[in-house]
N, C-alpha and C positions, 0 to 999 in steps of 0.2 A: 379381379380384372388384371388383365397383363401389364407389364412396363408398357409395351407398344399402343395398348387402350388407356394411357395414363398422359400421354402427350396430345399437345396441342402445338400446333403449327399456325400457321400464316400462309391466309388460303389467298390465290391470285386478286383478290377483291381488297387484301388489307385487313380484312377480319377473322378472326379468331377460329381456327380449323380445329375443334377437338377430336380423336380417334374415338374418343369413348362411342359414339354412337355406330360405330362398325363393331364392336363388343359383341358375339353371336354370330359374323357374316363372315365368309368367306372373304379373303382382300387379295389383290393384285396390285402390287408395289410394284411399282415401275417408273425407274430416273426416265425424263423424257427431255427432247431440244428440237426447237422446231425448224433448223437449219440443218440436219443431218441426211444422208439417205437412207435411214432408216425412219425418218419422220411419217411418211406415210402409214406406217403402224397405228398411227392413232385412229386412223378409220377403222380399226381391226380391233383395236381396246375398244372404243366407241361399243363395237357390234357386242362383243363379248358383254360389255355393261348392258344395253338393250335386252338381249337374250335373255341375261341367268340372275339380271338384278333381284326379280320378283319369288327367286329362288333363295334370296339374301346373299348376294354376290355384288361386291364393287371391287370395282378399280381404283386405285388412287395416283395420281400421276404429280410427280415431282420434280418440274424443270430443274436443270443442272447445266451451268457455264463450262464445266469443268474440263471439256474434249471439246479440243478443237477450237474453241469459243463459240459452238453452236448454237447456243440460245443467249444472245448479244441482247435481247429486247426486256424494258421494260416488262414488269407483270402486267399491267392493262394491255401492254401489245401483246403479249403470250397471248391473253384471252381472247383478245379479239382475233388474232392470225387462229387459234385453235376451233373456236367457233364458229368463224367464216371458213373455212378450210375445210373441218373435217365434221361440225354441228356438235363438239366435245363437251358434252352434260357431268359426264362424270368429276368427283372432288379431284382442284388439285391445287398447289400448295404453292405457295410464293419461291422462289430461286431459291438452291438450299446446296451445300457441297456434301459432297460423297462419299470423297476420300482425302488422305492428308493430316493434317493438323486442326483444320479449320472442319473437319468433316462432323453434320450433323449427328445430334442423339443417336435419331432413327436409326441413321445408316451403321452408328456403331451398335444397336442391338441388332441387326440383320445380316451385318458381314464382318462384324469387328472382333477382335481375340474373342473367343468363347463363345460364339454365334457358333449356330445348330451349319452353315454353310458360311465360313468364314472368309476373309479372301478381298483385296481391293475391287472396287467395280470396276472392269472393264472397257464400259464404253455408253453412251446412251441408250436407252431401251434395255436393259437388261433388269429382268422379273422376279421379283420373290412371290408365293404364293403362302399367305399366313392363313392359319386354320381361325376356325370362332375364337380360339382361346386365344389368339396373337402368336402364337407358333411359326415360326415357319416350316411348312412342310417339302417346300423345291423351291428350286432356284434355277432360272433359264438364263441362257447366253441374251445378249443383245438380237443378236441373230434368229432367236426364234420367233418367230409371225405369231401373231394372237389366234389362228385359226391352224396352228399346229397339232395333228393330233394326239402327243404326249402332254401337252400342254391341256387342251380340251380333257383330256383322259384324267389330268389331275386335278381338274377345277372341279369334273362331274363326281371326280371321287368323294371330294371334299364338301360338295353339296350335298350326295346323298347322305353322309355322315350325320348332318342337322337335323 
């Protein structure tokens, strides 16, 4: 099992989020904030989880304060603005930072010194795609849309893999 299959986070509900059960699936890591203009994206993570779950593909989505002050709300309001909004099924994790000092585990095995794609995160919405083993195999801009087709090219590559 990987580092990244070895953590447990704090899922929007207050309970116990372990990665170990993504261990074999393809994952899309993605900071998200639900006051940004790229917030609409999450109808697009939405479809991608719909589509390619049954293929063992999730999303996991990780509000972050950190730009801007874009996600100001409570976790129960996350949930509920994400739900009512955009119908957002997929895991996702209690307010967590990025980058900094104060910056999560995660975010230091995905972008921190000696990460396979190192580099502070940029901005909300911006995607790492980890293989079954917890890998990361790419890493997208904020700016790429979920139904981009380098982005689809790399989720399907990594599916056929399994």
């Amino acid at each position: 099992m990987s580092m990244f299959h070895e953590l447990t986070l704090q899922g929007l509900d207050g309970q116990a989020l372990p990665l170990a059960p993504l261990a074999g699936q393809v994952v899309l890591v993605v900071n998200v904030a639900s006051k940004c203009g790229l917030t609409p994206q999450y109808a697009g993570l939405e479809a991608l989880y719909q589509r390619y779950r049954a293929r063992g593909f999730s999303v996991l989505g990780l509000p972050c304060n950190q730009f801007a002050g874009q996600e100001p709300g409570s976790e129960a309001e996350i949930a509920q603005f994400c739900s009512l909004n955009y119908g957002v099924t997929f895991p996702m994790s209690a307010k967590l930072e990025v980058n900094g000092p104060d910056r999560h585990q995660l975010y230091t095995l995905l972008a921190g010194e000696g990460a396979e794609f190192p580099g502070d995160i940029t901005w909300n919405f911006e995607k790492f795609l980890l293989g079954p083993d917890g890998r990361v195999l790419a890493r997208f801009s904020p700016r790429t849309a979920p139904d981009d087709a380098a982005l689809l090219q790399a989720i399907e590559g990594a599916l056929d893999k399994l």
